[in-house]
Each structure stands twice: as C-alpha cells, then as structure tokens.
C-alpha positions in Angstrom: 64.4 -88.6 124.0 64.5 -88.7 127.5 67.3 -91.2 128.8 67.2 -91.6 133.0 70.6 -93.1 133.7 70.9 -93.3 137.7 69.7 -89.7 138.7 70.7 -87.9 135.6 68.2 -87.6 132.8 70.1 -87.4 129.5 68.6 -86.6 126.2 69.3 -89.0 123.3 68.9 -89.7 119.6 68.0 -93.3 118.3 70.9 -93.3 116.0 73.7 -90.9 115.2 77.0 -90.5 113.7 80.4 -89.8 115.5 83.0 -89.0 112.7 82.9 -92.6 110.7 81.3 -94.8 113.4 77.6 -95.1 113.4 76.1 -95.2 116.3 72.9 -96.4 118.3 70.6 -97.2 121.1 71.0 -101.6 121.9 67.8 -102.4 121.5 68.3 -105.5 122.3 69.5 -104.8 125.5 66.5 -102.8 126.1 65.0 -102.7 129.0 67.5 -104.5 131.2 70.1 -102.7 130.0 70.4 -98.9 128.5 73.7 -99.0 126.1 75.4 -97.4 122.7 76.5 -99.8 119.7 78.9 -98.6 117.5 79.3 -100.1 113.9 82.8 -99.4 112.6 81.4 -100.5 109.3 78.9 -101.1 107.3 78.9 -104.5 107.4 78.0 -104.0 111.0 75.1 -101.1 110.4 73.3 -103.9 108.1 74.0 -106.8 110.7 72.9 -104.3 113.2 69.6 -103.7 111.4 69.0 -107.6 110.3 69.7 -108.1 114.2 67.2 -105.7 115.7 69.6 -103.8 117.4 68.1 -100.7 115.6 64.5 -100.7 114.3 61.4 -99.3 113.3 61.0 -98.0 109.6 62.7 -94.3 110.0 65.0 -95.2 112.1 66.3 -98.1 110.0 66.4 -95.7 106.9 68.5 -93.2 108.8 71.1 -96.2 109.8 70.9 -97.2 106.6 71.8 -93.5 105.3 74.8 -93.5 107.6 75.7 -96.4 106.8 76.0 -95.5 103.3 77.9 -92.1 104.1 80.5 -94.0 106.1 81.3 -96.9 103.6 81.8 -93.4 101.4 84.2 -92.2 103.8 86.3 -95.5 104.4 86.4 -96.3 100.9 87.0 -92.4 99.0 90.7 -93.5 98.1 88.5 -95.2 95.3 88.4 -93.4 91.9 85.1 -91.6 92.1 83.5 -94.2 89.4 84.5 -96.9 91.4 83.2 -95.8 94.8 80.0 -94.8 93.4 79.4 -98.5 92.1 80.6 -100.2 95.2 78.1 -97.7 97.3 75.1 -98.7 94.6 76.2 -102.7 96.0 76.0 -101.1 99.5 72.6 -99.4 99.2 71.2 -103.1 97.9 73.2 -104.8 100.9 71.4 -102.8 103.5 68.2 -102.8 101.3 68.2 -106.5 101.8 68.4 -106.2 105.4 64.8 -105.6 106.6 63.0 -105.4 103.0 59.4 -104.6 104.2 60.1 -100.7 105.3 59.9 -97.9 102.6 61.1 -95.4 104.9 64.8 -97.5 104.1 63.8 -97.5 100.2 63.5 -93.6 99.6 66.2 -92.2 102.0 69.3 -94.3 100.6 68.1 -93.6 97.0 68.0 -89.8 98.1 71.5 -90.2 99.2 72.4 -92.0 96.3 70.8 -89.4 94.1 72.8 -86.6 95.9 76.3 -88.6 94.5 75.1 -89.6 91.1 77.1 -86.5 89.0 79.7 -85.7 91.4 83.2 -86.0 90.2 85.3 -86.9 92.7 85.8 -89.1 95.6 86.2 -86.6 98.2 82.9 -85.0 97.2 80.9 -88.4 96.8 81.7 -88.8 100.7 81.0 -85.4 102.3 77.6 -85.4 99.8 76.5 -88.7 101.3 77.7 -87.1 105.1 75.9 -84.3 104.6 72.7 -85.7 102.7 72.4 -88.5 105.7 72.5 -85.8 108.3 69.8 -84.0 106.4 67.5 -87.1 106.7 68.2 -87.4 110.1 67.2 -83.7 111.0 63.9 -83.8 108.5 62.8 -87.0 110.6 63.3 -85.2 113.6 61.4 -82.4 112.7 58.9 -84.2 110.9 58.2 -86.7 114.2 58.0 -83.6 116.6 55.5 -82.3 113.9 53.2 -85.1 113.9 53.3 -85.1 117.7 52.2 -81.3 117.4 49.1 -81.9 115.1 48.2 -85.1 116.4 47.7 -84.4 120.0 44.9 -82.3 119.1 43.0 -85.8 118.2 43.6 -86.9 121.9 40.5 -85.5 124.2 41.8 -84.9 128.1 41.7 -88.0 130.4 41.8 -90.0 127.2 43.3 -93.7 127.3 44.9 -94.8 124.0 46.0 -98.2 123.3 49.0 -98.0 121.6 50.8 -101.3 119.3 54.4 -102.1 118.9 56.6 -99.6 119.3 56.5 -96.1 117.8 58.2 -94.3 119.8 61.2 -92.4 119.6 63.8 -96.0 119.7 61.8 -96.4 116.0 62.7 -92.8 114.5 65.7 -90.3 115.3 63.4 -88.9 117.9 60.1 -88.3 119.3 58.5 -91.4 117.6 55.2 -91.4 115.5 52.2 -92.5 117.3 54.3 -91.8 120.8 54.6 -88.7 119.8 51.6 -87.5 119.6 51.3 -89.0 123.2 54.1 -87.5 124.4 52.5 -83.6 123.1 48.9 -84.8 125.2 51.1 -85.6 128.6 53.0 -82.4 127.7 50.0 -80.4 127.3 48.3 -81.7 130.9 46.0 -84.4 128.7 46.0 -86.8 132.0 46.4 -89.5 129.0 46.7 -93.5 130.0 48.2 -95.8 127.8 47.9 -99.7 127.0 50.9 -101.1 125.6 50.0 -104.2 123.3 53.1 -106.6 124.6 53.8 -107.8 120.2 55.2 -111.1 120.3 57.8 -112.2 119.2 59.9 -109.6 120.1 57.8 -108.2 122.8 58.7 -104.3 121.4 55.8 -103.1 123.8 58.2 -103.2 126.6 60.4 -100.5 124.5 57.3 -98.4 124.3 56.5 -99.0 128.2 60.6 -98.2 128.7 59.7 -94.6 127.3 57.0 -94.0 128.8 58.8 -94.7 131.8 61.5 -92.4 131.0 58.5 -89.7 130.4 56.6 -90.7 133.7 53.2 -91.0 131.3 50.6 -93.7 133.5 50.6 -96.8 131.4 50.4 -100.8 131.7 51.6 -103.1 129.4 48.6 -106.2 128.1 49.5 -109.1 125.5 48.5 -109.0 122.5 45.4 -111.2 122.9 43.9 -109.1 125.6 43.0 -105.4 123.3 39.7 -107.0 122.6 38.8 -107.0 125.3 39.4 -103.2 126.5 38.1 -102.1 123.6 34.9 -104.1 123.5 34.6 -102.8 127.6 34.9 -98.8 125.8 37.5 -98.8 128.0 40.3 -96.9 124.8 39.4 -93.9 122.9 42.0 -94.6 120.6 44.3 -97.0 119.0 47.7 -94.9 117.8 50.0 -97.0 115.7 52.8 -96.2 113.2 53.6 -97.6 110.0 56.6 -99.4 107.8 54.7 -98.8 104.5 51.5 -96.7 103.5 50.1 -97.4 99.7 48.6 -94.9 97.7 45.4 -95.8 98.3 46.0 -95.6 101.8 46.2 -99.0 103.5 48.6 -99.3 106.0 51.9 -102.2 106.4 52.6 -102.5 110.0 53.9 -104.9 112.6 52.0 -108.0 112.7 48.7 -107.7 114.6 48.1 -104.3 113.5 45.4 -105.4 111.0 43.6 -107.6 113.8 43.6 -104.5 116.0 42.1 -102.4 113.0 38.9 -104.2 112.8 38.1 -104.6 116.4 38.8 -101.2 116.9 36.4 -100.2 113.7 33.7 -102.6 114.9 34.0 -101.3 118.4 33.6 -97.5 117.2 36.9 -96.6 118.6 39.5 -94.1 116.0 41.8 -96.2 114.7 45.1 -93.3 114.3 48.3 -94.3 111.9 50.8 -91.8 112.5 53.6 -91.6 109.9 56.2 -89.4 108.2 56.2 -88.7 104.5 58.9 -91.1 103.9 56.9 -93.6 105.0 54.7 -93.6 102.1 55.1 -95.9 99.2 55.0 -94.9 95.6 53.3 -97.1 93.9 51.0 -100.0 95.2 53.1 -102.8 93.7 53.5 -106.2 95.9 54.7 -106.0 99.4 57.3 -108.5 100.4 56.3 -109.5 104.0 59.9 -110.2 105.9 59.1 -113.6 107.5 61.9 -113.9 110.2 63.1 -117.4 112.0 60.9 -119.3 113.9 63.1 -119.7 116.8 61.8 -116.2 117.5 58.4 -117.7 118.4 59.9 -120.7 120.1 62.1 -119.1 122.2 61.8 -116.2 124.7 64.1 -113.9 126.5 63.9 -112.2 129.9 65.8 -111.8 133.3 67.0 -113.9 135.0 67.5 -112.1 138.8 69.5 -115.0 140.7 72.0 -115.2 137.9 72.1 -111.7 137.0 71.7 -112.2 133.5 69.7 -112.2 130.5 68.8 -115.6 129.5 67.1 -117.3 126.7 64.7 -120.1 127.0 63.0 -122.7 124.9 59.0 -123.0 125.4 58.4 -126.4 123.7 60.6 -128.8 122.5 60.0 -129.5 118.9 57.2 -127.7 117.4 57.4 -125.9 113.9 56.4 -121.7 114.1 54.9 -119.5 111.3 56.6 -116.0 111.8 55.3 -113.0 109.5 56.3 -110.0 110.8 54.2 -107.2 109.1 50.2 -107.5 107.3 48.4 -105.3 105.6 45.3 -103.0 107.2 42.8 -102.0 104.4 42.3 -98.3 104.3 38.5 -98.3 105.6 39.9 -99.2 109.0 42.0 -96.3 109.6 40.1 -93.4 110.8 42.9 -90.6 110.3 46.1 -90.2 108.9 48.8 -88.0 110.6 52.1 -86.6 109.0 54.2 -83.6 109.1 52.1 -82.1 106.2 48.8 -82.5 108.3 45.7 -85.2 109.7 43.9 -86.7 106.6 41.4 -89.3 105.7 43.1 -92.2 104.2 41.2 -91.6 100.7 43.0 -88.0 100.8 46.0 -88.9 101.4 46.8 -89.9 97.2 45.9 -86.0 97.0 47.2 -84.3 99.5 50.9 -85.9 99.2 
C-alpha cells in the first residue's frame, strides 16, 4: 500500500517478518500517527492481535502464521517432539486471541500441517518460515485478484458505500472490498466513496486514511446515517469484506454489516462481500461472536491539538454497554460474491469452491 510519509510515498505491507521479529503497521496509532510494531515474541504477536494493533481476518491469520514460525525459530533447541507440541499450545494461544475470524483458523493449521512429519527441529522452523511466507504471498495475490475481477462490478462515476475497513491495513495488501476500489480509481472510474465511521473502534477512519494515501474522493458518515444515502439512491453499491463466510453463503462481518444488508436489499442497491478463499468456513457449525469490553463503547479516543496528544475520554459516567463485535448477514442479502477464483452468487459459492 501506498504509505505518504512527509513528501515520500513509501510502499508498505500490513505485516511482515524481519529475521525473528514480526512486524506491523500500529493501528492503533492510526491516523494520528503512521508507525511499525515489532513483536520480539509471540507472546507479543497474540497481545498485538487481542489489542488491535493488527486486524482484519487475513491479516490476523498471517500474524498469526508468523507468529507461529518465530516461536519455531526461538525455541528449535527443543527436541523436534517437543517443539512440535509446544507450537500446537501456540497455534491454540493465538487461536484464542480474536476467535470469530476463519481466515486465522485455516492458515495456522496449514502451517501446522507443513511440520507434522518433519524430524528435526531445524526443519520444523524453516517449514513454518517458509509455509508463513507462502500465506503471506497467496493473500497478496489473492487480494490484488479480487480487486482485478471486482472492479468490473463498479459502473464509471459510481459511489460505493463502503463498511469497516477492508482495506489493505486488514490483509498483507491491497485489501478486499478496497481493492476492488482501488482497480476502479486505477482504471479512471471517477469512483466516490462513503466510509461508514464503525463504532467502537471507528475503523472507517483507517479506510478514509487509505484512501487518502490513494487520493480516491471520499467522506467519512456514522454509522446511523447509510440509510439515509441509500434510501436518497445516492450509492450504487455497498462493498464490504468478511471474517467468516458459511457454506451456505451467509456472511460474519463487523457489527452493523447485517443492518446495512437489508437496507441496501430493500433499497435495490448490490450489496458486494469481497473475500479471499481462506475466508471461507468449512462447515456451518456455531459461530462464537467475540464480545469485547464495554469500556470500548464508553470511552472514545481522538486528538487532542492543545496538548499534542492522543487522549481518551469517558462519555457517561456509569452506564453498562453491550459490545458484539461481528453478526451474521443471511445469504439472500448479498448480491455477489468476489474471490480470487471469480464473482459468484452466494448459492454458488458451496459449488464453485
């Protein structure tokens, strides 16, 4: 992605890995603030991930998959036996961390897999190096891919309305439904985007901070107010990602995707879900919804420009807060499907995959 630090532009990955430190953009010092944590461990990857300092579901997954590979690297003075045990106690650790995402569930199992008959120590590391670096690139192809196929859905002078934030800061790269926005702008589309704010953690300013970075026109509306450009026929399409896509094609997302769904269904407007493969979900067996603290509702964060710093504040003094952080859209709300493999009706996509 496009990073413009003073008047260099800089290209970047979400998350990377430099020898045994994994790396990655601060979210949370986003957009006040553009910086790189490094996790020395993995105890720091997961706290890291539980912390938001990474997130969005691919990008999570690949964290998780180096985290994996450098706990292998640290710890292959184990016998191999050993090391493969304590990385199975690793792989649950990280598991635990966000456990709504699938993208997390099927790439640390594939690196896993890759270390399961290998005899020594040595070999159990550079496998899980090599496998997590494998991941990474596949997401990175797969993400410019689905900005590839899905910008053909985008008509010129189009204005999409676009919900959390899949953009590249939630994969290695490009992003999922910002991806196929960035191909339109690319391709002289004359696209607009509204960026749904999604409280709590506001992660449409992320999604306005690319944009920025990519000079696409956009302005940034809470959550509340999509209704109400939709109802006006003022969006030709809602674009969102996903953390989990059942079989039977309905979609887990970040909360307030579902609500978006059917108003952009009863309002006539395509409702997109842009996702890679990993994203989808095996079997259609209960989703465990990550409810996260309240304080996150209670309390906000901005700027603070006469202090010069980043302050948190309280917005009422004792009141209790409900905080899921995904829901479920039924399948007859999404209009298309996009993945690296192609654009499919949700009732296809059991086939097709």
């Amino acid at each position: 992605m496009k990073v413009r630090i003073g008047s260099e532009v800089r290209e970047y990955q979400t998350v990377w890995m430099e020898e045994d430190v994994v790396c990655m953009i601060d979210q949370t010092k986003l957009p006040f603030e553009f910086s790189i944590y490094r996790a020395k461990n993995v105890e720091e990857v997961a706290e890291a991930i539980r912390m938001m300092k990474v997130r969005g579901a691919p990008a999570i997954g690949v964290a998780s998959c180096y985290g994996l590979a450098q706990a292998a690297l640290q710890n292959r003075h184990r016998p191999s036996k050993v090391l493969k045990a304590f990385l199975s106690k690793v792989a649950a650790h990280l598991l635990s961390t966000r456990p709504t995402a699938v993208d997390m569930q099927n790439m640390v199992t594939r690196v896993l897999g890759m270390c399961e008959d290998l005899n020594s120590s040595d070999e159990v590391a550079q496998a899980a190096l090599c496998e997590a670096r494998k991941i990474a690139q596949e997401n990175l192809e797969a993400c410019r891919r689905i900005g590839e196929l899905g910008s053909s859905l985008i008509p010129k002078n189009a204005k999409v309305m676009v919900h959390c934030n899949p953009g590249a800061l939630g994969t290695v790269d490009y992003g999922t439904a910002l991806s196929i926005v960035r191909f339109a702008h690319a391709q002289g589309k004359n696209i607009f985007v509204y960026a749904t704010e999604t409280r709590p953690w506001l992660q449409g300013r992320l999604t306005s901070w690319e944009l920025t970075q990519e000079g696409i026109p956009h302005c940034l509306i809470v959550d509340s107010a999509a209704g109400y450009y939709l109802q006006r026929r003022e969006v030709d399409a809602v674009l969102v990602g996903a953390d989990r896509i059942l079989p039977n094609g309905d979609v887990v997302n970040k909360i307030g995707t579902y609500m978006l769904a059917v108003t952009a269904y009863e309002n006539g407007v395509p409702f997109i879900v842009a996702a890679p493969t990993t994203t989808f979900a095996s079997s259609s067996s209960s989703v465990k919804v990550e409810e996260r603290s309240s304080e996150e509702i209670t309390h906000v964060k901005g700027y603070n420009p006469e202090l010069g710093t980043i302050t948190h504040i309280k917005i009422h003094p004792n009141v209790n807060a409900r905080n899921p952080s995904f829901d479920l859209t039924p399948s007859k709300y999404v209009t298309f499907m996009v993945t690296e493999k192609g654009i499919f009706k949700p009732n296809e996509i059991k086939r097709e995959l």
